[in-house]
C-alpha positions in Angstrom: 0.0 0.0 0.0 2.3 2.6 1.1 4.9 1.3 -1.7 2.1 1.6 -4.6 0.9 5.6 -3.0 4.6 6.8 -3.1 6.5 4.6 -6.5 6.2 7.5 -8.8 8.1 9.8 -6.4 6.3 12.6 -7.0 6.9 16.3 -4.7 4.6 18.5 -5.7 5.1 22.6 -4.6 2.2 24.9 -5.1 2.8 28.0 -7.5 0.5 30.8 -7.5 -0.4 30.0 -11.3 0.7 26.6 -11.9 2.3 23.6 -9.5 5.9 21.9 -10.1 6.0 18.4 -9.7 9.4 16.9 -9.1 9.8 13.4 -10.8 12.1 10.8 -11.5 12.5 11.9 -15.0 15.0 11.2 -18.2 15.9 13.5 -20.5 17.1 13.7 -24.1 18.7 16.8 -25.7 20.4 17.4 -28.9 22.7 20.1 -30.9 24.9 19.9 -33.7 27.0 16.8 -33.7 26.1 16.8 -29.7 24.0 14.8 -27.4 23.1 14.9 -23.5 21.1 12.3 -21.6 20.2 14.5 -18.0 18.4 12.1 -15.2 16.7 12.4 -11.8 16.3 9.6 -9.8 15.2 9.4 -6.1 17.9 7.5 -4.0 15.8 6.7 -0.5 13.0 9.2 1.3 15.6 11.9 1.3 17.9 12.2 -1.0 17.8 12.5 -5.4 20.5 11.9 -7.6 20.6 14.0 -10.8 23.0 13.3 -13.6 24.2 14.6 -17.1 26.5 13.0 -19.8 27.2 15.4 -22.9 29.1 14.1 -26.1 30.1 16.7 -28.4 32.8 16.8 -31.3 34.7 19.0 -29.3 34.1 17.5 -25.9 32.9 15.0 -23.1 31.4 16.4 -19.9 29.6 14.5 -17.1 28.3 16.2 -13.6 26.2 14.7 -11.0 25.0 16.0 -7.9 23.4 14.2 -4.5 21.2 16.6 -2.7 18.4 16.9 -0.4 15.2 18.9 -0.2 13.7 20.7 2.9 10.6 23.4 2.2 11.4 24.2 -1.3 15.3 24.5 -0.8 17.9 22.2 -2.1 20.7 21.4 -0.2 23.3 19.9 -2.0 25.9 17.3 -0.4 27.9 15.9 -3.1 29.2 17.4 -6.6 31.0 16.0 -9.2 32.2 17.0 -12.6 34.6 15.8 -15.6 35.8 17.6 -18.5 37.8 16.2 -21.3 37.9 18.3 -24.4 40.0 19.1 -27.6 41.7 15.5 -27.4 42.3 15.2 -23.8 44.3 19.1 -24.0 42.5 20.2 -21.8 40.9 17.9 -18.5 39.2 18.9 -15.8 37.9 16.9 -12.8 36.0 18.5 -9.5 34.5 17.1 -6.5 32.7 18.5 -4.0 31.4 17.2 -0.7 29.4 19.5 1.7 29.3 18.7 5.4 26.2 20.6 6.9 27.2 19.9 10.8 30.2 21.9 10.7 29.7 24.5 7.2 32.8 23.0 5.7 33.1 21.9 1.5 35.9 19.3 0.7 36.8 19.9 -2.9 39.1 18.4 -5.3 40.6 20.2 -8.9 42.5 18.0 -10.9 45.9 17.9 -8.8 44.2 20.8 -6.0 42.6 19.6 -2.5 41.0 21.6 0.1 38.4 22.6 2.2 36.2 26.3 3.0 33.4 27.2 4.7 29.9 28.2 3.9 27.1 30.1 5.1 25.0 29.7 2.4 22.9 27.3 0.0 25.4 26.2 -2.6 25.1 24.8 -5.9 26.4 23.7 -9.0 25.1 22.9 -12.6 22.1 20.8 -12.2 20.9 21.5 -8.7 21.0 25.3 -9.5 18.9 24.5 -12.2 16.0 22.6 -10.3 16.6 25.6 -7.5 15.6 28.3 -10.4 12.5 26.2 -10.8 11.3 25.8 -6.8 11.8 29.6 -6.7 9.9 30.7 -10.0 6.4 32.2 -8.7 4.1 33.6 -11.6 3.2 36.8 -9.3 6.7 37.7 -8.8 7.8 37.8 -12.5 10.4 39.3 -13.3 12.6 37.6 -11.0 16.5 38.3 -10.2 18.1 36.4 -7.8 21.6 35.6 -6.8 23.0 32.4 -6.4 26.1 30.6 -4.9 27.9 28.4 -7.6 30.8 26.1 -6.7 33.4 25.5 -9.4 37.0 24.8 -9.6 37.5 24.6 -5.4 35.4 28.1 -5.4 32.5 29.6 -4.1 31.2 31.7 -7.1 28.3 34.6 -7.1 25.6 33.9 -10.1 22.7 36.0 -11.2 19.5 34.9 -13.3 16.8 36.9 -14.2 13.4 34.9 -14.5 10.6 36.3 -16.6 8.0 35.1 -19.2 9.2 33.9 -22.4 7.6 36.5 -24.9 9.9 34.9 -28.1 7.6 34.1 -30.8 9.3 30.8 -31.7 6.9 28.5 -29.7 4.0 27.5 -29.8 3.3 26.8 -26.0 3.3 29.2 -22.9 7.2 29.3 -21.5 9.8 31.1 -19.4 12.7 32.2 -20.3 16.1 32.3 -17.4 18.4 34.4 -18.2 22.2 34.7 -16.5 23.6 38.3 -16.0 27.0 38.3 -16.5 29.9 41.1 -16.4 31.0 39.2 -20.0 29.8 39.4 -23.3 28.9 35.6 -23.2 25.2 34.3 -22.8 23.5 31.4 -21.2 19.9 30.7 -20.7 17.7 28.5 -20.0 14.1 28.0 -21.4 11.0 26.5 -18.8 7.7 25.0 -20.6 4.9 26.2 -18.1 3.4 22.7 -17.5 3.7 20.4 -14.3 7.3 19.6 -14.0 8.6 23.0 -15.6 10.5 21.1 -18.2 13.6 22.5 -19.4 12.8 22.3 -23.2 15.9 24.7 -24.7 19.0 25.3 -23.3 22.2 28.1 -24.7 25.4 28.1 -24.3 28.0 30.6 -25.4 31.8 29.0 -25.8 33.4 32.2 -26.6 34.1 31.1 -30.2 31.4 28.9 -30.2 27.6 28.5 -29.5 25.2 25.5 -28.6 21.4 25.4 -28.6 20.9 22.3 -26.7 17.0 21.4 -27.7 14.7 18.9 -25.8 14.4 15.9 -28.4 12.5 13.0 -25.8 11.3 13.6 -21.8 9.9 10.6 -19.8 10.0 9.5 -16.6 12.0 7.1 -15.1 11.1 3.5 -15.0 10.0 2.5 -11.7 
């Protein structure tokens, strides 16, 4: 009985127009000569795992990220990332592991160790993403919020700006997150308004190069 009532994992958070359901989930997204599988999966009661492999011609890039969830907040407890791109000329590998008795983060970059404090929700990739969603409330549009990012043994300082998307290009209701940065690059991320806020688009500026990472397949998980 209680098995059958809680299998599909569902969380479901009230929004003042709409309601985000958090599911085990798999996702498929695609962009020239690229790929990226992204999952959710629930671990126990408490924690979720969420994952990402991306094959590109110019690169390979995996992340993953344990975390818990406690009145709309994620709290993440372990982080870890790999890059390897151009032919191996350039690899980078990061772990992060949070301890939330004593406010301390043990990280590892490539050859680096150490350890800081924090204060503060942290984040990286993927849990930052699922964070923009728990905090995106229809009456509060636009939205700009700062967020604590950890990359490369750091505690970094990110800004989004959540609105609705008014592009013309689709042909469902949407919104659109955008990063401010102090750079000329661009990243954003685009939200279907249904139940699980479904990240259907997703930019990324390289510098030299751009990527429009598009939602090709979404399902959930098999039980």
């Amino acid at each position: 009985m209680v098995k059958s009532l809680f299998s599909s994992f569902l969380l479901v958070f009230s929004l003042t127009m709409n309601s985000f359901i958090l599911r085990e989930y798999e996702n498929f997204y695609s962009t020239d000569g690229a790929e990226v599988i992204e999952t959710l999966k629930k671990l126990d009661e408490k924690y979720w795992l969420m994952e990402s492999k991306a094959k590109h011609s110019l690169f390979n890039f995996s992340q993953r990220s344990i975390f818990f969830i406690e009145n709309r907040q994620i709290y993440v407890t372990e982080i870890e990332k790999n890059l390897r791109a151009f032919g191996g000329l350039r690899k980078e590998n990061q772990t992060f592991k949070l301890n939330y008795e004593n406010k301390e983060v043990e990280f590892t970059f490539n050859k680096k160790t150490g350890k800081f404090s924090f204060n503060e929700p942290v984040y990286g990739n993927l849990s930052l993403q699922l964070q923009l969603k728990f905090d995106l409330t229809s009456d509060s549009l636009p939205l700009s919020k700062e967020y604590l990012f950890l990359d490369k043994g750091k505690i970094k300082t990110k800004k989004f700006l959540s609105d609705f998307n008014n592009e013309e290009d689709e042909s469902f209701p949407s919104y659109k997150i955008s990063e401010i940065r102090d750079d000329d690059k661009e990243y954003y991320l685009w939200f279907k308004e249904d139940d699980f806020l479904t990240t259907f688009k997703i930019f990324n500026d390289f510098g030299p190069r751009t990527a429009t990472w598009r939602l090709v397949e979404s399902m959930p998980s098999a039980e």
